[in-house]
C-alpha positions as CSV (number, residue, x, y, z in Angstrom):
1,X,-35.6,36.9,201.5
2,X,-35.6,39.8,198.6
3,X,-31.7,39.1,198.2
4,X,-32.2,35.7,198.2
5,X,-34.5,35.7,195.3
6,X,-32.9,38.0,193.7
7,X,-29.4,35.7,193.6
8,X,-32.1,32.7,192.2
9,X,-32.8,34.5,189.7
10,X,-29.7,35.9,188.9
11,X,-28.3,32.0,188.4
12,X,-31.5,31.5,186.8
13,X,-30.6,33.6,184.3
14,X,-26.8,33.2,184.0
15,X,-27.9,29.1,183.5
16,X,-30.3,29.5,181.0
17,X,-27.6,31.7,179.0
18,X,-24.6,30.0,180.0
19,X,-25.6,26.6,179.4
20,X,-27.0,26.4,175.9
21,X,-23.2,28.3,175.4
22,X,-20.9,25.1,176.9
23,X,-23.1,22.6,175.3
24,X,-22.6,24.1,171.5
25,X,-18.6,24.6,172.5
26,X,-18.7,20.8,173.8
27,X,-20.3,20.2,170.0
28,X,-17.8,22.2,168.4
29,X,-14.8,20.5,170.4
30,X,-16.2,17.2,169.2
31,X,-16.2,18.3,165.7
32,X,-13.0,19.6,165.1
33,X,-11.0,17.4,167.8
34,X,-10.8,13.9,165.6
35,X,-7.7,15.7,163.5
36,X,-7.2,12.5,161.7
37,X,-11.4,11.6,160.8
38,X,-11.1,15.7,159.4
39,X,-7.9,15.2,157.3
40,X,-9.5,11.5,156.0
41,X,-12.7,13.4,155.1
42,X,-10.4,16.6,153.5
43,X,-8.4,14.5,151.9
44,X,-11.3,12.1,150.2
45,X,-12.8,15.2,149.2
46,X,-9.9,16.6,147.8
47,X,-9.1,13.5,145.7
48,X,-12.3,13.4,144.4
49,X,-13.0,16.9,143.9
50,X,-9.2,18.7,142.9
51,X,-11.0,21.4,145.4
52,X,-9.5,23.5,148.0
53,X,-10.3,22.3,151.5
54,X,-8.9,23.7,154.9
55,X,-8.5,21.6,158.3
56,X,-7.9,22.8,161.2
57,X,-4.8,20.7,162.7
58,X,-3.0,23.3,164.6
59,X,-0.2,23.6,162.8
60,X,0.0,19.9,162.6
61,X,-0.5,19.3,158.9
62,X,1.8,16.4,158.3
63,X,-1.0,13.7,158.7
64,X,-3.2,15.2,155.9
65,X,0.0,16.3,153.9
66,X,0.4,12.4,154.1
67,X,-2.1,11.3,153.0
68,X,-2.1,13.4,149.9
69,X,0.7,12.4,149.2
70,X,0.0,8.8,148.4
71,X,-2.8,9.9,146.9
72,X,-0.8,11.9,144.4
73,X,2.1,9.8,143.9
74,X,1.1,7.7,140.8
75,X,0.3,11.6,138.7
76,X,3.7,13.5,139.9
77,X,7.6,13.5,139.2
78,X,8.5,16.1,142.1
79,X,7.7,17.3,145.5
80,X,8.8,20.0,147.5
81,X,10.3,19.8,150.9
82,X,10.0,21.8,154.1
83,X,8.0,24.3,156.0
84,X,5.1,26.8,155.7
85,X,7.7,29.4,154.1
86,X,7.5,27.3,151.0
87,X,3.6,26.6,151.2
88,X,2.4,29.0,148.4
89,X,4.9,27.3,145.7
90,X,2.3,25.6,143.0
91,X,2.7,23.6,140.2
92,X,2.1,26.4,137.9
93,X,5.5,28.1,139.0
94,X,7.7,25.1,137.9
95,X,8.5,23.9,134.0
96,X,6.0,22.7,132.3
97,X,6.4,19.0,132.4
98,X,7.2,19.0,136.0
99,X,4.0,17.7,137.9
100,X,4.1,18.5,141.4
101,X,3.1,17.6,144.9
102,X,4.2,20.8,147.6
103,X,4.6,18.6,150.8
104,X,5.7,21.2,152.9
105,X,4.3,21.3,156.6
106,X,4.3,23.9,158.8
107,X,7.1,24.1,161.1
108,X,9.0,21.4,159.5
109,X,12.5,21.7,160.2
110,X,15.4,20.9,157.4
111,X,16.1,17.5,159.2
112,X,12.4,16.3,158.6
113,X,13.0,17.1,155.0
114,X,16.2,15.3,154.7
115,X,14.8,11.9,156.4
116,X,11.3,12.7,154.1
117,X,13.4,12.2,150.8
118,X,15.7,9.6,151.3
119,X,12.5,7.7,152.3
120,X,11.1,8.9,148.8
121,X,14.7,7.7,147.2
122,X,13.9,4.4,148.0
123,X,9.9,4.0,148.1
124,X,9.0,6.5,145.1
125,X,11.3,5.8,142.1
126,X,9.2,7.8,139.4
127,X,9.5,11.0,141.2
128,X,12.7,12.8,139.6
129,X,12.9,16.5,141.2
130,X,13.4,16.8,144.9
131,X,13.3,20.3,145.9
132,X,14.5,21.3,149.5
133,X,13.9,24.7,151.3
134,X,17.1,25.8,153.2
135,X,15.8,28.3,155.9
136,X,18.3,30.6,158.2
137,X,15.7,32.9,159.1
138,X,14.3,30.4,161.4
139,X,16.9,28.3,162.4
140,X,16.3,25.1,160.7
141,X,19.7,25.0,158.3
142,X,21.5,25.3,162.2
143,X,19.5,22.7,164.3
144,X,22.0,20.0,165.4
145,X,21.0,16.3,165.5
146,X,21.3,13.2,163.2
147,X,17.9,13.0,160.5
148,X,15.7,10.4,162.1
149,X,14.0,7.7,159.8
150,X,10.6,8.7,158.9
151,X,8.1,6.1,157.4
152,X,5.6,8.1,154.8
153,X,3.4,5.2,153.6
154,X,-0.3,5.7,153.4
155,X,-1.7,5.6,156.9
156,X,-4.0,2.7,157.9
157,X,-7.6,4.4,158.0
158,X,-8.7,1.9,161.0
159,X,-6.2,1.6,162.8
160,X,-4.9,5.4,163.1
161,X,-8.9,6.2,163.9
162,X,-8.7,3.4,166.6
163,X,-5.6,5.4,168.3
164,X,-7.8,8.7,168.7
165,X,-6.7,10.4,172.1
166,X,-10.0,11.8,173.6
167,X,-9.6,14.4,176.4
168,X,-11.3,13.9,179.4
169,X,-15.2,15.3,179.6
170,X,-14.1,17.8,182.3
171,X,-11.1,18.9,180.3
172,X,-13.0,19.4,177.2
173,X,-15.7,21.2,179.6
174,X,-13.1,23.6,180.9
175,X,-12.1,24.2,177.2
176,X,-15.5,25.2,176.4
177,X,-15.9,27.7,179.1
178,X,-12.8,29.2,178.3
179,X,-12.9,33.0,176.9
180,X,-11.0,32.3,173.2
181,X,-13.9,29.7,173.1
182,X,-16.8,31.9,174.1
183,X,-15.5,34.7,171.8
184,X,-14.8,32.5,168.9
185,X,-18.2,30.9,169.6
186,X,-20.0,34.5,169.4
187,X,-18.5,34.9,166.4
188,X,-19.9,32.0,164.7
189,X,-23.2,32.4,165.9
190,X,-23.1,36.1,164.4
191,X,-22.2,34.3,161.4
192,X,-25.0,31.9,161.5
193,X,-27.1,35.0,162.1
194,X,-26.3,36.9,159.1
195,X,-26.6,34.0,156.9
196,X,-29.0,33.8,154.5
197,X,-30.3,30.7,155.4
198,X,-29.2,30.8,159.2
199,X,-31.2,26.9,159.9
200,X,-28.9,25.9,157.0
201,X,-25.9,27.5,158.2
202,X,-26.5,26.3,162.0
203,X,-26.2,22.6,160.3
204,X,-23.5,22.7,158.8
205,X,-21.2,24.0,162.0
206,X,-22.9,22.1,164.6
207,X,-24.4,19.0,163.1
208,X,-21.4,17.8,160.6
209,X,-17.9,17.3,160.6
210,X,-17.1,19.7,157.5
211,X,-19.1,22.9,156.2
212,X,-20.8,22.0,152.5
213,X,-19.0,22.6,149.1
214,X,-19.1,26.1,147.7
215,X,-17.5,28.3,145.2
216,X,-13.9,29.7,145.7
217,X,-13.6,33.4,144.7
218,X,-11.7,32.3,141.9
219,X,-15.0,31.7,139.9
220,X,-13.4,28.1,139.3
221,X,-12.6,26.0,142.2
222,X,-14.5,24.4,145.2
223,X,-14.0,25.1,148.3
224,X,-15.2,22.8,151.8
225,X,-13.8,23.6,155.0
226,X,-13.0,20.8,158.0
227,X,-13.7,22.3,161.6
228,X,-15.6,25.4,162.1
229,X,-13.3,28.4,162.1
230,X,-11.8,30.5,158.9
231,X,-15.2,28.7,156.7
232,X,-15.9,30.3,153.3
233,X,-12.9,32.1,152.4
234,X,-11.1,29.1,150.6
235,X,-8.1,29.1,153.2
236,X,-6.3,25.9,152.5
237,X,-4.6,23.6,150.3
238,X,-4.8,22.9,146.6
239,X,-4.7,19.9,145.0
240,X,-1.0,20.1,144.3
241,X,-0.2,20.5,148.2
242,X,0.3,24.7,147.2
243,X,-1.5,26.6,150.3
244,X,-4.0,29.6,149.6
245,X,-2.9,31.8,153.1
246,X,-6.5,33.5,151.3
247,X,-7.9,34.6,155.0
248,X,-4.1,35.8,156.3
249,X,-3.8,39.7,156.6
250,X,-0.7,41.1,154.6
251,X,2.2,43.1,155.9
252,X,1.5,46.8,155.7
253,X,4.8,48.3,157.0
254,X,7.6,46.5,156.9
255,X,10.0,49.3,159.1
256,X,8.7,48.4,162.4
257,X,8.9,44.7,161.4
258,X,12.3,44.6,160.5
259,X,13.2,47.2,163.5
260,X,12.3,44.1,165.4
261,X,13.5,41.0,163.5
262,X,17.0,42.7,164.2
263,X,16.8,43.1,167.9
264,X,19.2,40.2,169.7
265,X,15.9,39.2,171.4
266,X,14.5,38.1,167.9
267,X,14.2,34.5,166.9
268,X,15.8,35.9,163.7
269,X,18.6,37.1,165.2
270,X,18.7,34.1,167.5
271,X,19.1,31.8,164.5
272,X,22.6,33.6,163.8
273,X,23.3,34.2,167.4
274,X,23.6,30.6,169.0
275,X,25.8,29.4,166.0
276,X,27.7,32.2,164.4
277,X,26.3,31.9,161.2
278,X,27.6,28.4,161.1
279,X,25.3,25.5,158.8
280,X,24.8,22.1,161.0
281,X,27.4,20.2,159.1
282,X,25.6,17.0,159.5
283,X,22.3,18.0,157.7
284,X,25.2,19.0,154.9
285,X,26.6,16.0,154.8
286,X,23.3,14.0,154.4
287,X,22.1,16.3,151.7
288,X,25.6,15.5,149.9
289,X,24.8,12.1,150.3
290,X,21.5,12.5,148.7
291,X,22.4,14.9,145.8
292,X,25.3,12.0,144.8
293,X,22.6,9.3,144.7
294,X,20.4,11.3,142.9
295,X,22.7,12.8,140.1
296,X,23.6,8.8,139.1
297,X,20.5,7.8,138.8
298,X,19.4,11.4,136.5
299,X,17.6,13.0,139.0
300,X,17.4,16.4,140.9
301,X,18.3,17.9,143.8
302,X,17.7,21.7,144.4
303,X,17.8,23.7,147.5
304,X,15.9,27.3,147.7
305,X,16.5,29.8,150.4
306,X,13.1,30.9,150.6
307,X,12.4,35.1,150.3
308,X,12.2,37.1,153.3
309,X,10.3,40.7,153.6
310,X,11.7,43.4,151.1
311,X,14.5,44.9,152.8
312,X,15.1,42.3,156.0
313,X,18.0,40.7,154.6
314,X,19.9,43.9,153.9
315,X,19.2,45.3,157.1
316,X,20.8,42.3,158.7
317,X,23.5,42.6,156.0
318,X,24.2,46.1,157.9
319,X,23.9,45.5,161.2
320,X,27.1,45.1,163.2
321,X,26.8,42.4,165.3
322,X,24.6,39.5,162.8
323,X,26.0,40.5,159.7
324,X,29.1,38.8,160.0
325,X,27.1,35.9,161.6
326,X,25.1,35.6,157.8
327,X,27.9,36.5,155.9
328,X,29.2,33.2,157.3
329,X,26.2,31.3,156.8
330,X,26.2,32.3,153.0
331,X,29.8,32.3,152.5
332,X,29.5,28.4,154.5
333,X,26.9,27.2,151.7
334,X,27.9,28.9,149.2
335,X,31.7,27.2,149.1
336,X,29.8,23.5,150.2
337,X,27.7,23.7,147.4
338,X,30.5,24.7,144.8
339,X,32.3,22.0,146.2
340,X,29.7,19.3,145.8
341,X,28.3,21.0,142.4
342,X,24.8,21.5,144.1
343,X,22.0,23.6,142.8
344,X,21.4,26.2,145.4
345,X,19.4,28.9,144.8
346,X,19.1,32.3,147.5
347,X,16.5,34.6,147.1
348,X,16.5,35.9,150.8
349,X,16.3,39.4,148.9
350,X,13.0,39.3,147.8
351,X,13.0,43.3,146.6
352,X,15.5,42.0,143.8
353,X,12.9,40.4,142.5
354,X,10.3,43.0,142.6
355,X,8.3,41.5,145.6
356,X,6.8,44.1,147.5
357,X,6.0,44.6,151.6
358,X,2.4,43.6,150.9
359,X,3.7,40.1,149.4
360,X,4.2,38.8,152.9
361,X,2.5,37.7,155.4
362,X,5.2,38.4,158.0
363,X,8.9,38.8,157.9
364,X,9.5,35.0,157.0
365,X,5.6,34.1,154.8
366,X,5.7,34.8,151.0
367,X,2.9,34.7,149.1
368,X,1.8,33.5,146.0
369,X,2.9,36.2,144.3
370,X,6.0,37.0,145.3
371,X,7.1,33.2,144.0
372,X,5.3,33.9,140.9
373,X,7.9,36.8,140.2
374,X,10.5,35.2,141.5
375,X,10.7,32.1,139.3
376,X,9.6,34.0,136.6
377,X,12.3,33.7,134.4
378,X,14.4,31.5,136.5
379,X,14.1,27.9,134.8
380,X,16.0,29.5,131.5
381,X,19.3,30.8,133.8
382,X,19.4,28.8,136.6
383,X,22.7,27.2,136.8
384,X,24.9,24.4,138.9
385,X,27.7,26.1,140.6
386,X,30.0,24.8,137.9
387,X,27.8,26.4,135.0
388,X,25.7,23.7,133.9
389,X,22.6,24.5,133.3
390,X,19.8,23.0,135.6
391,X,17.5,21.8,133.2
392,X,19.8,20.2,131.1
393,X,19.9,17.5,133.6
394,X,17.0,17.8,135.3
395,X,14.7,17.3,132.2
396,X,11.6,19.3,131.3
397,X,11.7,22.5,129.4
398,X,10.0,25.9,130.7
């Protein structure tokens, strides 16, 4: 009877604890689950506001991106193209006249970018600089397979909130049981309990879809935050599509790092490895075709290979297996884009530009700062293969 009571209370106690925990994680799955109500709200807000606002869509940015977008489209005359390695690129690194939208999602691969302008060609004639990340380091200038068409016209506010996909009530129960929940959970209820007005702070995680307005460390921007996780730092986009990476930690040593990119286990190294070094030839042929159309009608093409962590590059430069793989790969562009007279630009050597370790985020993420130094400069000497300078034809002045 004694060790019968005792187990009573024991699930006595592990329900009265357990509970109220699964019912604020089934709140906090509701919250942040509609993606497409968050990135509507973020991107109202941002139009409104010119703020900084964060959403959390797994990785899946390209709805919100989107929507910006068309948002944006009547103010700008270029956009860039491609994934997160391009993200911290911002209007204030480009010409002065140039007014820009940075569409880049993550994990968007160089095909989505070729099928994203050449619907921009035809939809978006005021937009006059296309600008085009080329990444080896993660395998997207290699990935075979034709561009698909892509349709990037504003999304229909009821009818893509009518396709929500709910998840089941038992999986969204079994999700909040789950241990990253639980922890995740403690943390924001430690958060909540160091507020300074923890009643206030409790609404605006569990009782609203986005956290209230507040200042950006900046001094000069506002900041509101869509789901319930990375809230206050000012960890998202800008109003010219340029991410923050604010809440990211930096690279502290980049030996071990690059010790590792190298290995043939690597996706690095498995970039080189499955091709040689060799470019897709179809994606180079569709980026022809798009630099052609764009030239006779006065507009810009230009294709950046994004900086990788000080020192990377070289190391794969030395080793004696890849480095003949990349020496192909930049021997490859390099001869197509003299051929074709197309503005490409490689700055996989980031320490040539004084970029230091701390400027990344990993071996493949600059930040802010790293582009800053790199373009720095760059407008007044940038050149076409043949020795043309870039801004003589693509307009605007530094």
């Amino acid at each position: 009877m004694k060790h019968k009571r005792y187990l009573l209370w024991m699930l006595l106690l592990c329900s009265l604890t357990l509970l109220p925990a699964i019912a604020l994680n089934l709140v906090l799955l509701r919250n942040e689950g509609d993606i497409k109500a968050m990135s509507f709200a973020a991107s109202d807000w941002q139009q409104q506001t010119h703020g900084i606002t964060f959403t959390p869509t797994l990785g899946n940015n390209g709805f919100f991106k989107t929507l910006r977008l068309n948002d944006r489209l009547p103010e700008i005359d270029t956009v860039i193209f491609g994934a997160s390695t391009a993200m911290t690129i911002d209007n204030g690194m480009l010409p002065s006249d140039w007014r820009l939208y940075n569409f880049t999602q993550s994990g968007s691969p160089l095909r989505n970018s070729i099928a994203q302008v050449e619907y921009l060609t035809t939809h978006a004639p005021d937009i006059q600089h296309y600008i085009i990340m080329m990444d080896w380091a993660i395998d997207f200038i290699y990935m075979p397979g034709e561009p698909l068409t892509v349709d990037l016209s504003r999304p229909d506010r009821q009818k893509a909130l009518a396709q929500k996909n709910t998840p089941s009530f038992l999986a969204l129960l079994q999700e909040s049981v789950s241990y990253p929940r639980m922890s995740k959970l403690w943390n924001i209820l430690r958060s909540i309990a160091r507020a300074d007005d923890p009643q206030d702070a409790f609404r605006q995680y569990f009782l609203q879809l986005g956290s209230d307005e507040y200042q950006c460390p900046d001094g000069k921007s506002l900041g509101k935050d869509f789901g319930v996780y990375n809230r206050g730092y000012c960890n998202g986009f800008r109003h010219d599509g340029s991410a923050t990476f604010s809440d990211y930690t930096r690279v502290s040593t980049a030996r071990a790092l690059i010790v590792g990119a190298t290995s043939s286990s690597s996706m690095y190294a498995k970039a080189l490895l499955h091709t040689k070094g060799v470019p897709e030839q179809k994606l180079l042929d569709r980026l022809a075709a798009i630099d052609a159309k764009l030239k006779k009608q006065n507009k810009t093409l230009i294709l950046i290979m994004p900086p990788l962590l000080t020192g990377m590059e070289q190391a794969f430069m030395k080793h004696p297996q890849l480095s003949s793989y990349l020496a192909t790969t930049k021997q490859h562009l390099g001869a197509w884009s003299s051929e074709h007279d197309i503005a490409l630009f490689d700055f996989g050597q980031s320490e040539r530009y004084d970029c230091q370790t701390d400027e990344f985020l990993d071996p493949h993420h600059a930040v802010q700062s790293c582009y800053q130094k790199i373009f720095s400069g760059f407008w007044e000497s940038a050149r076409y293969p043949s020795g043309k300078p870039l801004l003589t034809t693509a307009g605007g002045r530094p």
